[in-house]
Phi, psi and omega in degrees: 000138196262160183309149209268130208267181210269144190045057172216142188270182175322272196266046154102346174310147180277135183248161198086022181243180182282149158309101179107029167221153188285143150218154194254155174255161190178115180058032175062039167226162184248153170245112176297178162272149202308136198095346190265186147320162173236135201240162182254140224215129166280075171306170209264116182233130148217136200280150191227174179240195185285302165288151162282147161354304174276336190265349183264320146007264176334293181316313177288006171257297174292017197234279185285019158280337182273344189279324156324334152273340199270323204277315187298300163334279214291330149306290172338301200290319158276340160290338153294352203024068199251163174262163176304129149297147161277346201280355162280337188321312193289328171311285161327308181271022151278334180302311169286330174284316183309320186262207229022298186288315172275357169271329167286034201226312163311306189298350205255004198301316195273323188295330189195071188303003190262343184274330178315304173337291171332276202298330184283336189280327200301298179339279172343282198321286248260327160297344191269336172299001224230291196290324193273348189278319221272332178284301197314281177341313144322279147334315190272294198293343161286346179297328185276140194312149170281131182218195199244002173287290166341271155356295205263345121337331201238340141317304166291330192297317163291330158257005121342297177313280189319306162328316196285294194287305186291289183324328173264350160264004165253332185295322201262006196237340176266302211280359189267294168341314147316305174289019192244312184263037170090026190239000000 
């Protein structure tokens, strides 16, 4: 609990006036009666963000919805025992730029919420580079006899694809949050 602001007692009353008597505020000032003290009066601040509340929620539920698959991959890819592809690289590193591009879109809410927008479109892009890697891929892998390497390929390939889904709905869950308070 922070310390009680000048001129005000233990509990938030205004002091210096006689016990029992009123005062109106005006301009953050208490006006004492003609002759009295002049006491300083606390407005009421209450701080707000750019977002509601449910919508910095949301976001922050689809933001661990892509790390939880990114988490999910990588399990995945050893319980299958399948090895890194290199043919993911581009996929992936669209994946580090799409959350890069949302933590700076994030650090930007409260100083300059007109910048977010910008950082949230970049994300989008870098989920549809994330989806068009994860289409190429598919394609190159359908070219091939069916095996059971395959198979457990196309798995991974398929929760890439999510990452990919989850990364654009987080993108799209800050800028509809922007767009609700004007921005």
């Amino acid at each position: 609990m922070s310390p009680p602001a000048p001129g005000t007692g233990r509990d938030g009353q205004l002091t210096g006036l006689p016990r029992g008597q009123t005062v109106k505020c005006r301009g953050g000032v208490a006006h004492a009666p003609v002759g009295g003290p002049r006491v300083g009066c606390v407005t009421a601040v209450t701080p707000t963000t750019p977002i509601d509340r449910e919508d910095l929620y949301r976001f922050s539920r689809s933001v661990d919805d892509v790390l939880d698959n990114l988490r999910d991959l990588v399990r995945e890819t050893d319980l299958l025992g399948m090895p890194g592809d290199p043919a993911d690289l581009p996929a992936l590193d669209a994946v580090r730029e799409g959350l890069t591009a949302l933590r700076e879109a994030a650090s930007h809410l409260v100083d300059d919420p007109r910048r977010v927008q910008r950082h949230a479109m970049a994300a989008r892009k870098a989920a549809g580079r994330v989806r068009r890697e994860y289409q190429e891929a598919v394609a190159a892998l359908f070219r091939e006899e069916l095996s059971s390497t395959m198979l457990r390929r196309r798995e991974l390939l398929r929760r890439l694809d999510v990452i990919g889904l989850r990364l654009n709905a987080a993108a799209a869950d800050l800028s509809d949050a922007l767009l609700k308070r004007g921005y």
